[in-house]
C-alpha positions in Angstrom: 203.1 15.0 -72.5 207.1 15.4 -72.0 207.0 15.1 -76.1 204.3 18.5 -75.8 206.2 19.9 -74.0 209.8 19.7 -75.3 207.6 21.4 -78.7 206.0 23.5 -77.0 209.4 25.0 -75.3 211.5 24.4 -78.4 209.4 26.1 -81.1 206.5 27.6 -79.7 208.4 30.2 -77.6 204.5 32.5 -77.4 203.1 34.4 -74.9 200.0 32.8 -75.6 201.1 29.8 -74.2 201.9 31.3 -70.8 198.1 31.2 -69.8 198.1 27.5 -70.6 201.1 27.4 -67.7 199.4 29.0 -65.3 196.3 27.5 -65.6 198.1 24.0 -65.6 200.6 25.4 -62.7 197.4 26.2 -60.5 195.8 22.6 -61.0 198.8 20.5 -60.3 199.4 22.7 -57.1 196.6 20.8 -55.6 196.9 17.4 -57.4 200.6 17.2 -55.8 199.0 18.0 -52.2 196.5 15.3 -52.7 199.7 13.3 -53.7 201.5 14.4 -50.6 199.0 13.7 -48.3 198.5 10.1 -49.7 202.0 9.2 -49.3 202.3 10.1 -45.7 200.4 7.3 -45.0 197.0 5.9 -43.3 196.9 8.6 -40.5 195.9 10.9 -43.7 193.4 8.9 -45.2 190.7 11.6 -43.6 192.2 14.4 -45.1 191.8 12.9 -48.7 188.0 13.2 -49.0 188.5 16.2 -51.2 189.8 13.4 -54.5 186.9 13.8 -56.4 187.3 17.6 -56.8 190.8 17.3 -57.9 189.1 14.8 -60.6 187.0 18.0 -61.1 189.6 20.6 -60.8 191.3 18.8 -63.6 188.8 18.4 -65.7 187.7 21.7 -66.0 191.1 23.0 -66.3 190.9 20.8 -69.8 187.8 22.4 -70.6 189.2 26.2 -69.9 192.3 25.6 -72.5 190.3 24.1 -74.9 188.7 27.0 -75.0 191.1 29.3 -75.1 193.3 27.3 -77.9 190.0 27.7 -79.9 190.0 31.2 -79.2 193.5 31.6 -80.3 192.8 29.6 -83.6 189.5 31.7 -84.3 190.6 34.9 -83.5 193.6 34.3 -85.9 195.5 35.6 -83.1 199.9 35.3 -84.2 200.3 31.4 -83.5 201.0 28.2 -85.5 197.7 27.1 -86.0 198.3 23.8 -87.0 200.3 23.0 -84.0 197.5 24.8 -81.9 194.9 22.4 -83.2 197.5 19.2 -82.5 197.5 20.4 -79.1 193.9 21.5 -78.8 193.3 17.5 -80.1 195.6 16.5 -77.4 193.7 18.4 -74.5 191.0 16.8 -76.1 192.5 13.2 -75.3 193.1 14.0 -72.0 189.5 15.4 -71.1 187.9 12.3 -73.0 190.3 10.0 -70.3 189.8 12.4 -67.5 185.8 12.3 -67.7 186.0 8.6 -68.6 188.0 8.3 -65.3 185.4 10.3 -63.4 182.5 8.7 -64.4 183.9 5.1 -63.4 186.1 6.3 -60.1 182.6 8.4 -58.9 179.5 8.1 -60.7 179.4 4.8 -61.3 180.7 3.3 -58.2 178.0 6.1 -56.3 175.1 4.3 -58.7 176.4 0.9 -57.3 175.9 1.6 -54.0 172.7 2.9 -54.1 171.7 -0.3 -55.7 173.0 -2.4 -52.9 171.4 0.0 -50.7 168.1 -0.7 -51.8 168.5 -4.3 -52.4 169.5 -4.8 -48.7 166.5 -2.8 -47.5 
C-alpha cells in the first residue's frame, strides 16, 4: 500500500485520483474510531458491536473504486491506463482478502453457532 501510494503521489499527480481519496478518507474515518474505541479498553467493548459494518463499509468502498477505475479505463478518460489497471488489480486483491475475511470473521462463525444451537436443543 505505502509502495501505491508513493506512485500514485509521485507520477500520477490526476484529478481523477482525488475521488479514490475521498472515498478511502471517508472509510478509514470510521475504521480509526472502531480502532479508538478498542484501545481504550474493556469498558468499550459495548460500543464495538458496530465491527461487522466496518468489515462492510470497507468492502464496498473496494467495490465503489473498482468501479470507477473501470470507468476511467473504459471511458478513455486522460489517465495511464496501464497503471490504472495495476491498481484496479490491486483493489481487486484487497476486496478478494476483505470478503475472505468477512466470510470467516462473520458468516462462518454465525453458521457455527447455529449448529451448536441446534445440537444442544
Amino acid at each position: 500500500m505505502a509502495l501505491s501510494t508513493w506512485y500514485v503521489i509521485k507520477h500520477l499527480r490526476e484529478r481523477h485520483v482525488v475521488f479514490i481519496a475521498i472515498v478511502n478518507s471517508f472509510v478509514h474515518v470510521f475504521m480509526y474510531t472502531y480502532y479508538m474505541l478498542a484501545a481504550m479498553g474493556p469498558n468499550y467493548r459495548k460500543y464495538l458491536w458496530w465491527k461487522p459494518y466496518v468489515t462492510k463499509l470497507q468492502i464496498g468502498q473496494f467495490i465503489i473504486i473498482i468501479g470507477y477505475q473501470l470507468s476511467l479505463v473504459l471511458y478513455g478518460c486522460d489517465i495511464n491506463s496501464s497503471s490504472m489497471i495495476f491498481f484496479i488489480l490491486n483493489t481487486i486483491s484487497f476486496l478478494l482478502l476483505f470478503a475472505n475475511f468477512y466470510k470467516k470473521a462473520y458468516i462462518t462463525k454465525r453458521e457455527q453457532y447455529k449448529q451448536q444451537q441446534l445440537k444442544s436443543k
